[in-house]
DSSP file (Angstrom, degrees, kcal/mol; ACC not computed):
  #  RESIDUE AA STRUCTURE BP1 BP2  ACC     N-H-->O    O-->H-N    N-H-->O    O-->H-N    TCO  KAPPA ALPHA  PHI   PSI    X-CA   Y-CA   Z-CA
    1    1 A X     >        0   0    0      0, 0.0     4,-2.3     0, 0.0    47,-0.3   0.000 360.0 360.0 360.0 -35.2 -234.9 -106.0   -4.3
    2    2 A X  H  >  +     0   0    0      2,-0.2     4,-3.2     3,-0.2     5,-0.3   0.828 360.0  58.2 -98.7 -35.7 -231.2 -107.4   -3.3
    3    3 A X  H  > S+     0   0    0      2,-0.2     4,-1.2     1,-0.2     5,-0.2   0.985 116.8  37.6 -40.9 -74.8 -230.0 -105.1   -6.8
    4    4 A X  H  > S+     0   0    0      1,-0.2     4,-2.3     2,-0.2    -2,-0.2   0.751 110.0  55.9 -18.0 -57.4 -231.6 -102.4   -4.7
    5    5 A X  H  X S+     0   0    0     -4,-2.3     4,-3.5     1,-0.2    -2,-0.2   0.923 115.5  40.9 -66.5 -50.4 -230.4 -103.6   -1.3
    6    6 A X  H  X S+     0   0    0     -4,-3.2     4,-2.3     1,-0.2     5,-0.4   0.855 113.9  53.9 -77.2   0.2 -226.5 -103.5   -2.7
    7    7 A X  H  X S+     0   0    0     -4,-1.2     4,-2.3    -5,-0.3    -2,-0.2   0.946 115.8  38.5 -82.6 -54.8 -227.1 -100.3   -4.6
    8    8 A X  H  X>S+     0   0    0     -4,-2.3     4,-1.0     2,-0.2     5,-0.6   0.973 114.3  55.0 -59.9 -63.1 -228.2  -98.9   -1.5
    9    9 A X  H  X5S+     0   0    0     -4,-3.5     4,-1.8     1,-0.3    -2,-0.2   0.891 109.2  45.7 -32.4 -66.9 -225.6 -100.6    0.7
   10   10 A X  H  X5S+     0   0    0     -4,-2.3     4,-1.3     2,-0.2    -1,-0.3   0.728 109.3  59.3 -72.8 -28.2 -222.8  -99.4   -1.2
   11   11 A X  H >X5S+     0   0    0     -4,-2.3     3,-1.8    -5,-0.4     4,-0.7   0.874 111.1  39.2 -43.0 -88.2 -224.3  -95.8   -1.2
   12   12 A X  H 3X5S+     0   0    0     -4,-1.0     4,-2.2     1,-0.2    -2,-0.2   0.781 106.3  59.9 -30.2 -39.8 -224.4  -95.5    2.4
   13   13 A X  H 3X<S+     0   0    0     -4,-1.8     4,-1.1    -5,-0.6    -1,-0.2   0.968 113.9  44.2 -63.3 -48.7 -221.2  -97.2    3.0
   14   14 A X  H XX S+     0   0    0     -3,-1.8     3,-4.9    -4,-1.3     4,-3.5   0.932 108.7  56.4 -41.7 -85.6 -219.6  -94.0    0.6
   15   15 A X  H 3X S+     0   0    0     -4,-0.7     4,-1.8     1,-0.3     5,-0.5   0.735 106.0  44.5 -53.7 -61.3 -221.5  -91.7    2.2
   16   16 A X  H 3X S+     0   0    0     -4,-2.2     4,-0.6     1,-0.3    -1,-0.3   0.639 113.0  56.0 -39.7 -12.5 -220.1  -92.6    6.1
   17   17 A X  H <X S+     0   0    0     -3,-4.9     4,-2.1    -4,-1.1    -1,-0.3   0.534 107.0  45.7 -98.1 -27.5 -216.4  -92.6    4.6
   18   18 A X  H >X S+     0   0    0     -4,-3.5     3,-1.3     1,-0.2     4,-0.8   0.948 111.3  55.7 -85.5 -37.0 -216.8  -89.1    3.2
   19   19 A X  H >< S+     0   0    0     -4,-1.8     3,-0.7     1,-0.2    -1,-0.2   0.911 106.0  51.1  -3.4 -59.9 -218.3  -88.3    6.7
   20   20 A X  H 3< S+     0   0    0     -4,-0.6    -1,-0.2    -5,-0.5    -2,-0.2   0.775 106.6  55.4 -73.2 -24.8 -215.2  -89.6    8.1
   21   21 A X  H << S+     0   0    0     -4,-2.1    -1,-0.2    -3,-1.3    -2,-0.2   0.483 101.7  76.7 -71.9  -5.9 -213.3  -87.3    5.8
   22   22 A X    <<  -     0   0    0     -4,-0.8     2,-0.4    -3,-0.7    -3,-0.0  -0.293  62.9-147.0-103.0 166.3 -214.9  -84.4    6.9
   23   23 A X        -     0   0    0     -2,-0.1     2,-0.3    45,-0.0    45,-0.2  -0.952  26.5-173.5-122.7 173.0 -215.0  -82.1    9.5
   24   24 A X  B     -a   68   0A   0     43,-3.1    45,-2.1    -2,-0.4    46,-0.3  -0.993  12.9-140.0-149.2 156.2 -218.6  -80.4   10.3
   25   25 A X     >  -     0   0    0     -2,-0.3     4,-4.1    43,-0.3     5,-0.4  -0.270  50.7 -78.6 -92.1 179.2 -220.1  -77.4   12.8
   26   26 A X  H  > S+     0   0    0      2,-0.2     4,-2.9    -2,-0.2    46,-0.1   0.959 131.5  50.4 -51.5 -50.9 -223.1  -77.5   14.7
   27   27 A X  H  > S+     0   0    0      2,-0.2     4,-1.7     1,-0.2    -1,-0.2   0.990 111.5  49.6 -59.6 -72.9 -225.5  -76.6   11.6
   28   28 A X  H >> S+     0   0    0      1,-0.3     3,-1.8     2,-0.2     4,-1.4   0.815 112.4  48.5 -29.1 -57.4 -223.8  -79.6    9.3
   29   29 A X  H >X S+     0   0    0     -4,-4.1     4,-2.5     1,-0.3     3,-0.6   0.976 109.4  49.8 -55.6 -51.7 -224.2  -82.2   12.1
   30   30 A X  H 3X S+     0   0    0     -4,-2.9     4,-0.7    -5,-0.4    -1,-0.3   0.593 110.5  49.5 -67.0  -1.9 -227.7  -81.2   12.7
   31   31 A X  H <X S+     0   0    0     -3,-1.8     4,-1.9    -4,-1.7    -1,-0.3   0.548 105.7  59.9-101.9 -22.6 -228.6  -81.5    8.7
   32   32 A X  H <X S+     0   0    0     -4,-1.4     4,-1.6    -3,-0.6    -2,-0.2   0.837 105.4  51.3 -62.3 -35.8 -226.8  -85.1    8.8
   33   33 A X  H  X S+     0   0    0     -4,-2.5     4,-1.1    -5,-0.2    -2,-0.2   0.971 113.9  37.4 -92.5 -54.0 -229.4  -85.9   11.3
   34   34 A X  H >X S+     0   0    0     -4,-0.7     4,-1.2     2,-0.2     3,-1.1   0.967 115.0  58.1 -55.5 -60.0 -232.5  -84.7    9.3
   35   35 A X  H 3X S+     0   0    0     -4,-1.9     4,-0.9     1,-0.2    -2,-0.2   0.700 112.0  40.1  10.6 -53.4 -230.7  -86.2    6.2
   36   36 A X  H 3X S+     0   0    0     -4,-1.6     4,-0.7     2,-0.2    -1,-0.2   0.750 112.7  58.2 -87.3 -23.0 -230.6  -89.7    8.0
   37   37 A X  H <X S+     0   0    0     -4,-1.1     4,-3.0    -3,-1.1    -2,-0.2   0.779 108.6  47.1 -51.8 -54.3 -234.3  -89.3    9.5
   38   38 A X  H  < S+     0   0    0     -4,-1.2    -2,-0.2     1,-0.3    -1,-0.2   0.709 112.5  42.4-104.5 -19.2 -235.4  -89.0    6.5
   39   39 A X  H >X S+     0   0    0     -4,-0.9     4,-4.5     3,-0.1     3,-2.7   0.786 105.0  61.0 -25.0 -53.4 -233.7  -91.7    4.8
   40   40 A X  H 3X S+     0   0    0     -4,-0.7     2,-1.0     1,-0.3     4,-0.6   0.970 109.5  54.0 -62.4 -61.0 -234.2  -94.3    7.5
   41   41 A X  H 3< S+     0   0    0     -4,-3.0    -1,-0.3     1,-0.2    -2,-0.1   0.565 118.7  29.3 -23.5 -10.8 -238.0  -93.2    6.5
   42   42 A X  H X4 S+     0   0    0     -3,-2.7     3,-0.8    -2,-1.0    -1,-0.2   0.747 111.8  47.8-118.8 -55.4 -237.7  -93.9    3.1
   43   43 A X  H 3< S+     0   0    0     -4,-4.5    -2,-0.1     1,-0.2    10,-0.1   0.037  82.3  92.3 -97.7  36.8 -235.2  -96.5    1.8
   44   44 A X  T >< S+     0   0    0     -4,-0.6     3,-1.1    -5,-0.1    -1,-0.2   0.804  86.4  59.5 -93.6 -40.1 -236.4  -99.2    4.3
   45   45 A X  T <  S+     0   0    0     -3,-0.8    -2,-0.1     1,-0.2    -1,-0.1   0.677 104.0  47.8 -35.3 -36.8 -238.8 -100.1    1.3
   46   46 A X  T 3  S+     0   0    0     -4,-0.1     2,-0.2   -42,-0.1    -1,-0.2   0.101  99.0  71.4-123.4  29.4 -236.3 -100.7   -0.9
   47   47 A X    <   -     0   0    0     -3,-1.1     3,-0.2     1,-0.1   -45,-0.1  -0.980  61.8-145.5-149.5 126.7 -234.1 -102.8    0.8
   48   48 A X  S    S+     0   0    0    -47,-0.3     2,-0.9     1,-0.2    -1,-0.1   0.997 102.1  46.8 -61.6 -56.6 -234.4 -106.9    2.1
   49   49 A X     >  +     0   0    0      1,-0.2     4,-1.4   -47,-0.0    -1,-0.2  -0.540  64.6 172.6 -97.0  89.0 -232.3 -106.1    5.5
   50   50 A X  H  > S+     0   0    0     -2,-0.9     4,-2.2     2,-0.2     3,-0.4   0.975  80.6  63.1 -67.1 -48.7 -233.9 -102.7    7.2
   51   51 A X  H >> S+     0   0    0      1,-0.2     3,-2.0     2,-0.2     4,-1.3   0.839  98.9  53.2 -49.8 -73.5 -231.6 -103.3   10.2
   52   52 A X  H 3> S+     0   0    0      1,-0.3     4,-1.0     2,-0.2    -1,-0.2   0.589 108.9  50.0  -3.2 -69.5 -228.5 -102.9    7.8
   53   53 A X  H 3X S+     0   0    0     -4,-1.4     4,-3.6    -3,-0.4    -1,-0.3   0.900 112.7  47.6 -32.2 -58.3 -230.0  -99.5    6.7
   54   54 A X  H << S+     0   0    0     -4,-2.2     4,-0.4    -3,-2.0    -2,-0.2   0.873 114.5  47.7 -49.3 -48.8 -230.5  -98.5   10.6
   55   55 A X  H  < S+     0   0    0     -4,-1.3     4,-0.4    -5,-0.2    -1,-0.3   0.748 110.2  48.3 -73.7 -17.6 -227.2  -99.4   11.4
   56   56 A X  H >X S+     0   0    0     -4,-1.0     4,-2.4    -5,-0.4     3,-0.5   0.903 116.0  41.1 -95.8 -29.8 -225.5  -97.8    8.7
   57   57 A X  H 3X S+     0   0    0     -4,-3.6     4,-0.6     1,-0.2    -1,-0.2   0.639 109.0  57.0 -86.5  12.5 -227.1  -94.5    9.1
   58   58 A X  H 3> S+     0   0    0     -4,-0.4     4,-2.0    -3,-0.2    -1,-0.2   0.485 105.2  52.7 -86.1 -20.7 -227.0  -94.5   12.6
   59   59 A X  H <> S+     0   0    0     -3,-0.5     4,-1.4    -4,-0.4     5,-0.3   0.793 107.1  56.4 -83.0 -24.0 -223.0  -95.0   12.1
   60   60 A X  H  X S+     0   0    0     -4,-2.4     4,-1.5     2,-0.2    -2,-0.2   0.878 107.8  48.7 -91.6 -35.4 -223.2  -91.7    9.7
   61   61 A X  H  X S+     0   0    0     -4,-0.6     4,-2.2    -5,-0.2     5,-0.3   0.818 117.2  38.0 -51.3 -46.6 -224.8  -89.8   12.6
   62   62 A X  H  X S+     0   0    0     -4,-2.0     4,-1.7     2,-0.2    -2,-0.2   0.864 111.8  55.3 -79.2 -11.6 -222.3  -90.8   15.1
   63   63 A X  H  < S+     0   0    0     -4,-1.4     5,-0.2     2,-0.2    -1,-0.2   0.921 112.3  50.8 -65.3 -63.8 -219.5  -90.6   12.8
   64   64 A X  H >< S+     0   0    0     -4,-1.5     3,-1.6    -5,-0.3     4,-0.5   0.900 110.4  45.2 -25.0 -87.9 -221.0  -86.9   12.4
   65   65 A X  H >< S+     0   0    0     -4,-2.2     3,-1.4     1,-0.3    -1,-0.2   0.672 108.5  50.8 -61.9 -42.7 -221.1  -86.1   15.6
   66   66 A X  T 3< S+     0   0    0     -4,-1.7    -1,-0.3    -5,-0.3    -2,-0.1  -0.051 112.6  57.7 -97.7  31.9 -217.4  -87.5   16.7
   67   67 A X  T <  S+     0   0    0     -3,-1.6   -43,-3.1    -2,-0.1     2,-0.5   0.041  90.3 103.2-113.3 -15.6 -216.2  -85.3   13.6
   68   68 A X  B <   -a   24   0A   0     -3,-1.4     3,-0.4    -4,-0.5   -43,-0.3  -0.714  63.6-150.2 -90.9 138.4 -217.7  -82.0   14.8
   69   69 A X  S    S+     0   0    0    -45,-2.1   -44,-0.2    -2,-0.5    -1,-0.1   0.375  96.1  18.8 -99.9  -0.8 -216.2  -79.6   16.1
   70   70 A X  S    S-     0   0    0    -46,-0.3    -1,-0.2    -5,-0.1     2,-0.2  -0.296  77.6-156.1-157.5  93.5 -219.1  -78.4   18.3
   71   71 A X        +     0   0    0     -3,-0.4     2,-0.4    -6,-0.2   -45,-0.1  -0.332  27.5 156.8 -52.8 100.8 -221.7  -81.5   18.7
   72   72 A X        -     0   0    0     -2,-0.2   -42,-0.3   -46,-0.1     2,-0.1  -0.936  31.6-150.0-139.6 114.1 -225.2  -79.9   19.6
   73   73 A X        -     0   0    0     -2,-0.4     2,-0.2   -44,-0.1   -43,-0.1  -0.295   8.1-114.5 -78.0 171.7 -227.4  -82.2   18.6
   74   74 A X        -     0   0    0     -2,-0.1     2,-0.4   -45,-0.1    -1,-0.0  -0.553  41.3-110.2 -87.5 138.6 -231.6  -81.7   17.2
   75   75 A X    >>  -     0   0    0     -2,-0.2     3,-2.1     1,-0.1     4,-1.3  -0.894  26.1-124.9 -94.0 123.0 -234.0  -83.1   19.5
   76   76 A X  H 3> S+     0   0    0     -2,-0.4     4,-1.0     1,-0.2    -1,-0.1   0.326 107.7  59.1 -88.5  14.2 -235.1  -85.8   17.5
   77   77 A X  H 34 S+     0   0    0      2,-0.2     4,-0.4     3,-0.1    -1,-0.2   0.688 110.7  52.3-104.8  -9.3 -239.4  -84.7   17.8
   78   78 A X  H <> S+     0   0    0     -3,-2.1     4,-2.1     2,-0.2    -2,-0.2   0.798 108.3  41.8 -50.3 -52.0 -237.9  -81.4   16.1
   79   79 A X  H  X S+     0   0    0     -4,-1.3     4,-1.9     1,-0.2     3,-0.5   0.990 114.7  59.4 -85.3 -60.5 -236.0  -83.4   13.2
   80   80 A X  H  X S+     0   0    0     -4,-1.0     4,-2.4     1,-0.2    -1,-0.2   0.887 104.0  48.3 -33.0 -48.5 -239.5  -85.5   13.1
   81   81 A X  H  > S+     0   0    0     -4,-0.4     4,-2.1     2,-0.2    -1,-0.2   0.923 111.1  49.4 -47.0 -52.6 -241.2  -82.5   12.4
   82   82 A X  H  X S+     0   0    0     -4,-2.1     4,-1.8    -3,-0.5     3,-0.4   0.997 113.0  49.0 -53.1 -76.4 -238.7  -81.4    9.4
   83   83 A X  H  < S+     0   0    0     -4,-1.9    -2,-0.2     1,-0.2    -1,-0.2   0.882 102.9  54.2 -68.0 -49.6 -239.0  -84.5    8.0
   84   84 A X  H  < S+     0   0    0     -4,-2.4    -1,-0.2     1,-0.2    -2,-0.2   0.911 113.9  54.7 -29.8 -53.5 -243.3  -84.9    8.0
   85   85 A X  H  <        0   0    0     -4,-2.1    -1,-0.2    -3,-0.4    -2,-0.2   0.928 360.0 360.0 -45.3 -71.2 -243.0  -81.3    6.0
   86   86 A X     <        0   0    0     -4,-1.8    -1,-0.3    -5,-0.1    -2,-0.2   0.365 360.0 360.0 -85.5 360.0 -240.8  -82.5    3.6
């Protein structure tokens, strides 16, 4: 599990710096947010430290969002929906 946990760690930690490189529209942000949903669902298994996970993909949404150039967020029982489907 702790092979996982940095494997995972150091993913996420990438993925929020190319966030930070980016710029994003309405649509992008709102696919970061189903993106991260559906992670948090996922990789909490495969990881010792869940909070760590939470925090970092909660930093990759807000990161999103204060990168966008017009921040209209997904109501998060919509993006729940998205994610059950898939």
């Amino acid at each position: 599990v702790s092979v996982l946990t940095g494997i995972i760690k150091i993913s996420l930690k990438t993925f929020l710096e190319c966030v930070r490189l980016r710029s994003f529209g309405r649509y992008g942000l709102q696919q970061i947010q189903v993106d991260c949903q559906y992670l948090q669902l996922y990789l909490w298994r495969f990881v010792s430290d869940e909070n760590l996970v939470h925090f970092l993909l909660d930093e990759i949404v807000a990161s999103t969002a204060h990168r966008c150039l017009d921040p209209v967020t997904m109501e998060q029982s919509v993006i729940e929906v998205i994610c059950e489907r898939g």
